[in-house]
C-alpha atoms as an extended CHARMM CRD file, in Angstrom:
* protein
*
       235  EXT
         1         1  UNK       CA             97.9270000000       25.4840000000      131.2670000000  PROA      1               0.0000000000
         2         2  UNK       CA             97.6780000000       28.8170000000      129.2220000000  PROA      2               0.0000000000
         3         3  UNK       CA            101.3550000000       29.3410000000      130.0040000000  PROA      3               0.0000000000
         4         4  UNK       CA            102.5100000000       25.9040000000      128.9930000000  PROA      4               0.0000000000
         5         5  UNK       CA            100.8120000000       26.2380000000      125.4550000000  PROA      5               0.0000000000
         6         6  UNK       CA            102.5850000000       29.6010000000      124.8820000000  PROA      6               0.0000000000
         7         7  UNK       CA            105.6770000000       28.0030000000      125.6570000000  PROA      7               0.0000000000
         8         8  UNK       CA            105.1040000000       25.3230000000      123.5590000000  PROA      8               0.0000000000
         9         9  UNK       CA            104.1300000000       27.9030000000      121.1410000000  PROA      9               0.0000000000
        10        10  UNK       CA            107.3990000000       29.6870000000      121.5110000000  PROA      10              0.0000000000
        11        11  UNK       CA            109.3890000000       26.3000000000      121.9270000000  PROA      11              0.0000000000
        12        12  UNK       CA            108.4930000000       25.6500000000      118.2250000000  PROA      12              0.0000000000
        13        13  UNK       CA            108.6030000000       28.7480000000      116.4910000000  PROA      13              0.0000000000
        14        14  UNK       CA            112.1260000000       29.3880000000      117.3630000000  PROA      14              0.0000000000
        15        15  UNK       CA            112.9730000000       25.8360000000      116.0890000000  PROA      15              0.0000000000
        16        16  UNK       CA            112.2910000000       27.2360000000      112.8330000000  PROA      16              0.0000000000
        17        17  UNK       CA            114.3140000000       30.6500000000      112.7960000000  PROA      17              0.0000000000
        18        18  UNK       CA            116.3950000000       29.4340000000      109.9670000000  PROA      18              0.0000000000
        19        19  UNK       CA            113.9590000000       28.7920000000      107.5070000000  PROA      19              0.0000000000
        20        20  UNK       CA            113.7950000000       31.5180000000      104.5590000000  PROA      20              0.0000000000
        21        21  UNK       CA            116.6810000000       32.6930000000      105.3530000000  PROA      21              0.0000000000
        22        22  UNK       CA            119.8200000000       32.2790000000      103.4660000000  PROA      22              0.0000000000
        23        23  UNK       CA            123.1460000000       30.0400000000      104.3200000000  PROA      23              0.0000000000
        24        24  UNK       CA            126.0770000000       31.7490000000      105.8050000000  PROA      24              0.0000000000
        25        25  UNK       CA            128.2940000000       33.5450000000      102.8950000000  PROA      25              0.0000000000
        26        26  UNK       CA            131.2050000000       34.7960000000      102.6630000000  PROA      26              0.0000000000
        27        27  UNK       CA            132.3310000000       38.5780000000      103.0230000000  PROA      27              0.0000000000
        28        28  UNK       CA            132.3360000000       38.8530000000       98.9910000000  PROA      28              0.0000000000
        29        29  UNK       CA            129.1480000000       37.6320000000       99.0920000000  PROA      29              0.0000000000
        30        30  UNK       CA            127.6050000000       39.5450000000      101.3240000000  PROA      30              0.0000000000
        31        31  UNK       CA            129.0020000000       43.2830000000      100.5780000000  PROA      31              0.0000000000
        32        32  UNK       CA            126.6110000000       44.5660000000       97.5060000000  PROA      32              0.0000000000
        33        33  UNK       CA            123.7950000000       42.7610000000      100.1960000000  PROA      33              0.0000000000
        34        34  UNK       CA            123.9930000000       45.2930000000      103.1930000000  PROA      34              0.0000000000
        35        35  UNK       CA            121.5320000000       47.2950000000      103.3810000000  PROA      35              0.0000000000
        36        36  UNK       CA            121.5270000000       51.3030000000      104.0350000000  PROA      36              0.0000000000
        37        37  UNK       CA            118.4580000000       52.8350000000      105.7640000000  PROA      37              0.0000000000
        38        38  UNK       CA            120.1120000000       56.1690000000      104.3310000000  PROA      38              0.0000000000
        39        39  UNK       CA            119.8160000000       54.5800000000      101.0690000000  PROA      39              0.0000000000
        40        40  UNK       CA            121.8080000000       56.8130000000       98.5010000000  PROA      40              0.0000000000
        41        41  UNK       CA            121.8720000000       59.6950000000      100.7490000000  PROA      41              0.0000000000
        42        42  UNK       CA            125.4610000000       60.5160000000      101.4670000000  PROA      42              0.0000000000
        43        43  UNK       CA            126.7240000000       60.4280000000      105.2000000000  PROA      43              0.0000000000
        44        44  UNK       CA            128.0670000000       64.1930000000      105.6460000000  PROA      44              0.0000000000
        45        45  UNK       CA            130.8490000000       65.0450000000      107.6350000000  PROA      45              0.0000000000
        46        46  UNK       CA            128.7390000000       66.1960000000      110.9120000000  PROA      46              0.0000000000
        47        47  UNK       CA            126.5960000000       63.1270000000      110.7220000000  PROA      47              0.0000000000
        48        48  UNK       CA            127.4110000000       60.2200000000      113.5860000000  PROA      48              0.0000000000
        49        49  UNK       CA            127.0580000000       57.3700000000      112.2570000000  PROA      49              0.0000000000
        50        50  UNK       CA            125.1260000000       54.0140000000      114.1170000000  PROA      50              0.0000000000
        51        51  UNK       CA            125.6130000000       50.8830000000      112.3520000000  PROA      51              0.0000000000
        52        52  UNK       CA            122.9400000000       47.9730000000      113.6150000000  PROA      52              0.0000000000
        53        53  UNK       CA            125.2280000000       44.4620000000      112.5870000000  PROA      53              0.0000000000
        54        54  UNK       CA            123.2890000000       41.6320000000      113.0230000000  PROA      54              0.0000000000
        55        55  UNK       CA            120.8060000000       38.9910000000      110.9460000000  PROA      55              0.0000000000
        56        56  UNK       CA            117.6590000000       38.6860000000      109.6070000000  PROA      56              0.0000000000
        57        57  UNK       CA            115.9910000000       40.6440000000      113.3010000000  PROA      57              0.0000000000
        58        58  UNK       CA            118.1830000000       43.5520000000      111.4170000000  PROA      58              0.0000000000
        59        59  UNK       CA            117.7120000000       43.1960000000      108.2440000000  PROA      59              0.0000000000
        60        60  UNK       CA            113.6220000000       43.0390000000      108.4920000000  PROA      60              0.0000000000
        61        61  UNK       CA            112.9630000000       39.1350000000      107.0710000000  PROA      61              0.0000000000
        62        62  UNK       CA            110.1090000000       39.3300000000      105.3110000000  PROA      62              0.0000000000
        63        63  UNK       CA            109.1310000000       43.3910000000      105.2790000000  PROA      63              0.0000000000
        64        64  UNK       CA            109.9680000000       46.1010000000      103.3200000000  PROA      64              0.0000000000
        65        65  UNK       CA            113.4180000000       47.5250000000      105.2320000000  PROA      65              0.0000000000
        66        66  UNK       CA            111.9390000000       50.9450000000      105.7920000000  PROA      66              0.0000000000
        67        67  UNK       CA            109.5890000000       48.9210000000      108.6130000000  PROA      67              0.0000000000
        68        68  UNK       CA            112.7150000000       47.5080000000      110.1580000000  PROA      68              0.0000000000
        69        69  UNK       CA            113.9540000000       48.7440000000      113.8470000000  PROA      69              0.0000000000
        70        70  UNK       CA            116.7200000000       50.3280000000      112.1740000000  PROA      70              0.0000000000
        71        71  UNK       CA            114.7340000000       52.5790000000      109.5500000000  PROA      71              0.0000000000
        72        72  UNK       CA            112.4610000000       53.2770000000      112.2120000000  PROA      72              0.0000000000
        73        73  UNK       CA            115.1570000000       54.0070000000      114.9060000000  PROA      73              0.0000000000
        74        74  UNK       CA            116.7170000000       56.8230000000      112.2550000000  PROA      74              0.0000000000
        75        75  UNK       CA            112.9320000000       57.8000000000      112.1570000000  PROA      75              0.0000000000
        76        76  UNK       CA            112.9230000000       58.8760000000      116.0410000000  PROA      76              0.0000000000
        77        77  UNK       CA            116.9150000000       60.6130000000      115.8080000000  PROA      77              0.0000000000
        78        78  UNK       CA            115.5310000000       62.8920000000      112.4840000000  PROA      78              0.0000000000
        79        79  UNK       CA            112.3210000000       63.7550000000      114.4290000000  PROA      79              0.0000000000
        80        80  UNK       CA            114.3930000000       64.6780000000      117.6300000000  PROA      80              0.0000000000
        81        81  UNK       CA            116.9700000000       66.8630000000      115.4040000000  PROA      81              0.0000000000
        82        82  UNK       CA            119.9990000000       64.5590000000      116.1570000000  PROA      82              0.0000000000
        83        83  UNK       CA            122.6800000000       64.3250000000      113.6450000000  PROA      83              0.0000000000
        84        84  UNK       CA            122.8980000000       60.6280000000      112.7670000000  PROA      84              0.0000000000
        85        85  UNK       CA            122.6520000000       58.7070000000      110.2260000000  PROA      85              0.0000000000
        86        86  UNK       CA            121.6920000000       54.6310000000      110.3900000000  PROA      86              0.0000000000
        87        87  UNK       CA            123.3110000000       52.1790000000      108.6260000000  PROA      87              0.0000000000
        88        88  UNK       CA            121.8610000000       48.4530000000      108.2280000000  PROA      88              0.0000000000
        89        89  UNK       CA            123.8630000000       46.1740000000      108.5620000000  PROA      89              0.0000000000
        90        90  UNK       CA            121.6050000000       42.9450000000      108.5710000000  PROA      90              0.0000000000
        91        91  UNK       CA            122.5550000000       39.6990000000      106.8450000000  PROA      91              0.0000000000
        92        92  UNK       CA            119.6310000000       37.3320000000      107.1610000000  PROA      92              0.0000000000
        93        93  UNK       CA            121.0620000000       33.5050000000      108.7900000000  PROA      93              0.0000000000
        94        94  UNK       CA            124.4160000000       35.6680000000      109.8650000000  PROA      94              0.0000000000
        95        95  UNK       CA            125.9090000000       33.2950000000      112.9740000000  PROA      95              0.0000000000
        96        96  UNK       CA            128.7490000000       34.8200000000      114.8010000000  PROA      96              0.0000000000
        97        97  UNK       CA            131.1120000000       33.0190000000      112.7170000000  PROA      97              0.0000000000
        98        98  UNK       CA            129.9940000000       34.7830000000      110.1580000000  PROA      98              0.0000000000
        99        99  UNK       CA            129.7760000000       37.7960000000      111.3370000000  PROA      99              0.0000000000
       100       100  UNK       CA            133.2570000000       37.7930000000      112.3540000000  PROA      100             0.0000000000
       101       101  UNK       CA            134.2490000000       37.0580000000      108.7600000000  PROA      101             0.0000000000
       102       102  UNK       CA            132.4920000000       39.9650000000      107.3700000000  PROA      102             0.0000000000
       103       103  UNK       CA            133.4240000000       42.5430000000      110.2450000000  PROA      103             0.0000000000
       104       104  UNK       CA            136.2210000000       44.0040000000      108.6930000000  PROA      104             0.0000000000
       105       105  UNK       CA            135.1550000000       45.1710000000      105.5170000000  PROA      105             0.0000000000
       106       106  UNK       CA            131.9850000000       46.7280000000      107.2260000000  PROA      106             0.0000000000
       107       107  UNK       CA            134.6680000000       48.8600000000      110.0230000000  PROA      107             0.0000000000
       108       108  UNK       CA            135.6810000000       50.6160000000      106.7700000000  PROA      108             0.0000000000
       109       109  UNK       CA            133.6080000000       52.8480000000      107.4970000000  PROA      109             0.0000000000
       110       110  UNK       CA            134.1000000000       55.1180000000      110.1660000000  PROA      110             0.0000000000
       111       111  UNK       CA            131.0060000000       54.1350000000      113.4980000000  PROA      111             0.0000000000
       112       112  UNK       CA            130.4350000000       56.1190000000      116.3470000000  PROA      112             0.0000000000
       113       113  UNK       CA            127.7000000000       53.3470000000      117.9390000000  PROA      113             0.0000000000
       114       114  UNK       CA            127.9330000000       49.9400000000      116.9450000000  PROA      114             0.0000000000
       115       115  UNK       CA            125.1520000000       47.8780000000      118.2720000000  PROA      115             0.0000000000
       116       116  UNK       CA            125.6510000000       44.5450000000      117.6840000000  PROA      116             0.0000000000
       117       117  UNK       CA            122.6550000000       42.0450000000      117.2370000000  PROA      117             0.0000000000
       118       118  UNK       CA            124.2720000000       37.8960000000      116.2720000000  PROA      118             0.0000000000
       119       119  UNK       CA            123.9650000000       34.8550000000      118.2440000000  PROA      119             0.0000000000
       120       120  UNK       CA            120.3430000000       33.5570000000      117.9620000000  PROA      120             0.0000000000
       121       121  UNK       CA            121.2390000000       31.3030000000      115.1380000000  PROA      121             0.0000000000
       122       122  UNK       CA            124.2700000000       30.1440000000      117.1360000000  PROA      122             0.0000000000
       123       123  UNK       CA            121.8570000000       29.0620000000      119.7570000000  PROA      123             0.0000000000
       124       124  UNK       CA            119.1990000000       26.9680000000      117.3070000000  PROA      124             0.0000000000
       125       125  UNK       CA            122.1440000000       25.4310000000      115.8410000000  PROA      125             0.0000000000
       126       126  UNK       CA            123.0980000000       24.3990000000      118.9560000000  PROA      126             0.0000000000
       127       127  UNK       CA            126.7960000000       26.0080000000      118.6770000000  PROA      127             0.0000000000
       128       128  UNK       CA            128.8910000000       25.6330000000      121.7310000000  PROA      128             0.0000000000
       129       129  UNK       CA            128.5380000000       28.4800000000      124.2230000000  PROA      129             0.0000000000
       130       130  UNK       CA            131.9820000000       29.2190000000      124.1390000000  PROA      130             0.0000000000
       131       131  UNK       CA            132.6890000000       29.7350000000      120.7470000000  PROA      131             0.0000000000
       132       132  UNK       CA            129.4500000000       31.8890000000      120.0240000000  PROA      132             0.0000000000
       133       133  UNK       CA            131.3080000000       33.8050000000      123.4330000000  PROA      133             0.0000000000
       134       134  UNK       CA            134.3580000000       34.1090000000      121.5160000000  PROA      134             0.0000000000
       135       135  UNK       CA            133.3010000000       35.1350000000      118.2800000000  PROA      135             0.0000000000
       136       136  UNK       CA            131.2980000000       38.0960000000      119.6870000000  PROA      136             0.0000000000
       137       137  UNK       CA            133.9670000000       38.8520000000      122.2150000000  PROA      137             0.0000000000
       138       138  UNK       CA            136.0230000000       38.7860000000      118.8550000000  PROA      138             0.0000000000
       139       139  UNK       CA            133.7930000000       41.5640000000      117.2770000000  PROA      139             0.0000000000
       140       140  UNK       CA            133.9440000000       43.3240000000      120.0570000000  PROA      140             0.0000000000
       141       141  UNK       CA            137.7160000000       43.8310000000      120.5360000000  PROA      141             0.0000000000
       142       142  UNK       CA            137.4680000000       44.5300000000      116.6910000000  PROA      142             0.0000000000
       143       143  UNK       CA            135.8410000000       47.6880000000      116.9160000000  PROA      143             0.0000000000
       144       144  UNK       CA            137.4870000000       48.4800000000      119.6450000000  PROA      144             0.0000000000
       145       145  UNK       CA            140.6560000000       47.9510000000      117.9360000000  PROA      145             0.0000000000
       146       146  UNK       CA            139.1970000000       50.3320000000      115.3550000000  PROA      146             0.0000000000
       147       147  UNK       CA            138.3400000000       53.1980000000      117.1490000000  PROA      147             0.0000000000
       148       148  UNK       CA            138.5050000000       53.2370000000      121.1390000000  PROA      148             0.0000000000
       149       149  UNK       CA            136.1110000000       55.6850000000      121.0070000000  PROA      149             0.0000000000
       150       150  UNK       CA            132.7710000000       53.6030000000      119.3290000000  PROA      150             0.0000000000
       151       151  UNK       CA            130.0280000000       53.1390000000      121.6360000000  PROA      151             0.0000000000
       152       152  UNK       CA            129.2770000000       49.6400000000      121.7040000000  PROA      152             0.0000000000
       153       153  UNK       CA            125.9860000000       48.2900000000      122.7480000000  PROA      153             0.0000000000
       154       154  UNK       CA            125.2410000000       44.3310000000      122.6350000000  PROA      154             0.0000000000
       155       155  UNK       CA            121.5160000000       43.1640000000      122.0100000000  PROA      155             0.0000000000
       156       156  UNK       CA            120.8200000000       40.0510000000      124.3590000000  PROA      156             0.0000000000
       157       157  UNK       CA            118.6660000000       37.1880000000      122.8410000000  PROA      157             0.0000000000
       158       158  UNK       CA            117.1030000000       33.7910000000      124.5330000000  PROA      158             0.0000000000
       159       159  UNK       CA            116.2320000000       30.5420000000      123.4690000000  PROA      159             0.0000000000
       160       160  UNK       CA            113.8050000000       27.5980000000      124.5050000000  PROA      160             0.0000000000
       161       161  UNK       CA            115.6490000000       24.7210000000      126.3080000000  PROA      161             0.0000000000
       162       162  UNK       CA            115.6430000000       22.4960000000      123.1070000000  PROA      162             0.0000000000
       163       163  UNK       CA            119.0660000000       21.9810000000      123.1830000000  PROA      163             0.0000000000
       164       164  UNK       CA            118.8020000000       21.5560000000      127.4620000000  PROA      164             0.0000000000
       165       165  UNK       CA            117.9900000000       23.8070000000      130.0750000000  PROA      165             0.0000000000
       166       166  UNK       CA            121.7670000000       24.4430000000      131.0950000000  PROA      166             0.0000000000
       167       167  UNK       CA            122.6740000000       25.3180000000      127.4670000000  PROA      167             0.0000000000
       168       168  UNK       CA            119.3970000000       27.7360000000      127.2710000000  PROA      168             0.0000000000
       169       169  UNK       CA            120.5390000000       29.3360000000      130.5640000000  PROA      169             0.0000000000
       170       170  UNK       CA            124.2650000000       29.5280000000      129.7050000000  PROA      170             0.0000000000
       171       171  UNK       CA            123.1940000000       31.1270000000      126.0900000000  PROA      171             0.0000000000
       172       172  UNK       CA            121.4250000000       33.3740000000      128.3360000000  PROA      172             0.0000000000
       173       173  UNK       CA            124.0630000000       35.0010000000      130.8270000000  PROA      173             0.0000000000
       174       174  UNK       CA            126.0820000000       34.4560000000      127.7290000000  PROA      174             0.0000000000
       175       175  UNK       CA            125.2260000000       38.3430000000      126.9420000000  PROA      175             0.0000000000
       176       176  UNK       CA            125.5990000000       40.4830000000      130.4330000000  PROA      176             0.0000000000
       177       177  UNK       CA            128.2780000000       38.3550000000      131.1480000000  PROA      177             0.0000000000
       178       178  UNK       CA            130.3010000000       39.9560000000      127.5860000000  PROA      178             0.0000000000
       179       179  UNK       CA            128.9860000000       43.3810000000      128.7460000000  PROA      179             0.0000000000
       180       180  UNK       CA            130.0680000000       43.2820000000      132.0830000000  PROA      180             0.0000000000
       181       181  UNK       CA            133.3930000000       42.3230000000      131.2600000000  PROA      181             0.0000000000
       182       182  UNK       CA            133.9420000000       44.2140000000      128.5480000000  PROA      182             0.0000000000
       183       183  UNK       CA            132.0990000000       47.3180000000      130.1180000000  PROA      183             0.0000000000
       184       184  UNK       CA            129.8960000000       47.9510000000      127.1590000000  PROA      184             0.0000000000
       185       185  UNK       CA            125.5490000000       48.6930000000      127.2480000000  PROA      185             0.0000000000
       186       186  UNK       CA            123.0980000000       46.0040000000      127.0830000000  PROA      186             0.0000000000
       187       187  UNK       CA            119.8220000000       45.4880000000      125.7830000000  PROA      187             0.0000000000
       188       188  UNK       CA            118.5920000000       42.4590000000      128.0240000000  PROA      188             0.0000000000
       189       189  UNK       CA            116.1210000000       40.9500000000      125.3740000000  PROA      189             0.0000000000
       190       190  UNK       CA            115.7890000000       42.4910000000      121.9340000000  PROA      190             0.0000000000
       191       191  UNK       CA            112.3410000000       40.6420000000      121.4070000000  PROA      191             0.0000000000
       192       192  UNK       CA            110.8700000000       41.6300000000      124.4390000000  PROA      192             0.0000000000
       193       193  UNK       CA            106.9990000000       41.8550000000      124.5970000000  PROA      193             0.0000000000
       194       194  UNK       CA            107.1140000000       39.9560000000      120.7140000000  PROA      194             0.0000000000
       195       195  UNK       CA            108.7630000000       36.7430000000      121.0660000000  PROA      195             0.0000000000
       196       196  UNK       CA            105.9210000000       33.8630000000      121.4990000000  PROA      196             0.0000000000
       197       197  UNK       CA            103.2950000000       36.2470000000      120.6720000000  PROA      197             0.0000000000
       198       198  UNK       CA            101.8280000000       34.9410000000      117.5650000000  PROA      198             0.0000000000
       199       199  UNK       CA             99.9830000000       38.4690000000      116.3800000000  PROA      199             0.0000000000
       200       200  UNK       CA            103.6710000000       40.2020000000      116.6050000000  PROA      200             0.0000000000
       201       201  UNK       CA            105.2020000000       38.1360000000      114.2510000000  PROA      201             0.0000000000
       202       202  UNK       CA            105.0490000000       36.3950000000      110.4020000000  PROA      202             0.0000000000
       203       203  UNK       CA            103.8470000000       33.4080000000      109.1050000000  PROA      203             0.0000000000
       204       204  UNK       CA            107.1460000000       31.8300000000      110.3660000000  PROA      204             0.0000000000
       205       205  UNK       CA            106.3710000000       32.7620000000      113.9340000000  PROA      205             0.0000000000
       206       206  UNK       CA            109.8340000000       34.0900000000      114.4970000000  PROA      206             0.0000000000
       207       207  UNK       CA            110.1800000000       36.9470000000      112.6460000000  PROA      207             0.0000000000
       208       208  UNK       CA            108.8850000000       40.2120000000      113.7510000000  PROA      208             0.0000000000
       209       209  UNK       CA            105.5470000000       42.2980000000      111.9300000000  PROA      209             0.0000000000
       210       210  UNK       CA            105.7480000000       45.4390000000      111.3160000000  PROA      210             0.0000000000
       211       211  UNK       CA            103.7630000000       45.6530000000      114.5710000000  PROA      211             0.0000000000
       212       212  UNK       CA            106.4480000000       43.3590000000      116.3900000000  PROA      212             0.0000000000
       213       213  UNK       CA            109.4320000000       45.6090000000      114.7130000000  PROA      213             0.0000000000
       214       214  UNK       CA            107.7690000000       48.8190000000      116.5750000000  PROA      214             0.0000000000
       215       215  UNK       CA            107.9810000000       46.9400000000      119.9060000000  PROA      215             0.0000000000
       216       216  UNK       CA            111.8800000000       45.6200000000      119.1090000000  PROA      216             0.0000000000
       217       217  UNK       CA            112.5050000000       49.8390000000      118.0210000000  PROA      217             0.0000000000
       218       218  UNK       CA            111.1680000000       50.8230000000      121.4560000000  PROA      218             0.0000000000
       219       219  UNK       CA            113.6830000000       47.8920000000      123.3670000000  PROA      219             0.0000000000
       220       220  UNK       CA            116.5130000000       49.3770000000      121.2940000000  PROA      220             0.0000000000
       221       221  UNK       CA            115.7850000000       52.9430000000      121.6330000000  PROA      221             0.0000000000
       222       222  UNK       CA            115.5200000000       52.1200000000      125.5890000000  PROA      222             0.0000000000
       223       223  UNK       CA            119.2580000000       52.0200000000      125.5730000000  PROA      223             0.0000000000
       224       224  UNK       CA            120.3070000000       53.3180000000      122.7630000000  PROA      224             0.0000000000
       225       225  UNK       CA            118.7980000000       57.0710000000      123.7720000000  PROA      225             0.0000000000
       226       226  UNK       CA            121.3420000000       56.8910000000      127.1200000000  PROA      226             0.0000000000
       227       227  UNK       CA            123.9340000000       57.5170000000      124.2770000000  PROA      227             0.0000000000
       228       228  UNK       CA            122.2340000000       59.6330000000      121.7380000000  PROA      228             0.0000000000
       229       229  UNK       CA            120.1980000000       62.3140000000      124.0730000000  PROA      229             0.0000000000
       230       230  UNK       CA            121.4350000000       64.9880000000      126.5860000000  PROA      230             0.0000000000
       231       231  UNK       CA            121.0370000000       63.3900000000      130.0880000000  PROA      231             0.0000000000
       232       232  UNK       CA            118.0680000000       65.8810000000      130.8380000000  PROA      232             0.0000000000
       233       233  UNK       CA            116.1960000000       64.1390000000      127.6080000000  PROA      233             0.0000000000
       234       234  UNK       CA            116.7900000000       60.6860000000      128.4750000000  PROA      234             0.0000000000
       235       235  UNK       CA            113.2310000000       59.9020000000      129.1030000000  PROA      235             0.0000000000
């Protein structure tokens, strides 16, 4: 019974990941609104630089930025020594379609990992599988495109079966399956150990705490440090 009211818990929460956040915009809209964890610090030459695209996960709804995963994961590269520098690239109620739209102004910039972090709005909206698949597939063969050489890592999400079991499952595999075939780094489920958990997240019951955001920074850095660290540090 326990189980079944957590569900339920999480069932409804999700329902409500819109709210607070703002409508999809367009790329003039949104380019004065991404947001730098290396604020006004300039990116030098022998920096790499990782730039987290995604929506309001990314862009820390409802806390200061500097408690975000991203800040947090540029925390853990300065305390290690490593030579990156994080860039934020969080739009909060970004779909894939948007995303897409706004992907080429933020490539401007040159990206040695891009982890990319869209769909979960897709999913609430109840946006066909197949053109959430192509839009990210889209973004992917963008930065591709851009530079062969980016490291690529795609951050898996889930829904409840509000929209039907078989569309919660296909949403799903939606995310290994784009890794697999485009041979690219996964992380299975970026709100592992905070989704449903009602201490973890806001008022909204969607969106991370600072607590939750520590949790998410671990799931990233999970995968992320398979790129980052020398293989006898990878730990």
């Amino acid at each position: 019974m326990l189980k079944v009211l957590k569900f339920r818990y999480f069932l409804v929460v999700l329902l409500f990941v819109g709210c607070g956040e703002t409508p999809e915009k367009k790329p003039s809209d949104t380019q004065t609104e991404v947001v730098s964890s290396v604020e006004k610090e300039a990116i030098s030459a022998d920096d790499k630089v990782i730039l987290f695209y995604g929506n309001s996960l990314t862009a820390a709804y409802g806390l200061d930025t500097k408690e975000g995963f991203p800040n947090r994961i540029q925390q853990r590269l300065d305390s290690l020594g490593l030579d990156y520098k994080v860039i934020n690239s969080g739009l909060s109620g970004e779909t894939t379609s948007g995303g897409l739209n706004r992907l080429d102004w933020v490539l401007n910039q040159p990206v040695d990992i891009f982890v990319l972090e869209l769909g979960a709005n897709d999913g609430l909206r109840g946006i066909p599988i197949t053109e959430s698949m192509n839009n990210l597939q889209s973004m992917i063969e963008m930065v591709k495109d851009k530079n062969p050489e980016t490291q690529i890592i795609l951050a898996g999400m889930q829904i409840p079966p509000n929209m039907g079991a078989d569309y919660a499952s296909q949403f799903k595999m939606m995310y290994p399956a784009l890794a697999e075939s485009n041979n690219i780094m996964l992380i299975p489920f970026l709100l592992e150990g905070v989704a449903g958990i009602p201490k973890l997240n806001l008022e909204d019951g969607i969106h991370p705490t600072a607590e939750g955001q520590r949790i998410v920074t671990e799931n990233v850095w999970e995968i992320l440090k398979t790129v980052v660290l020398p293989k006898g540090e990878r730990r």
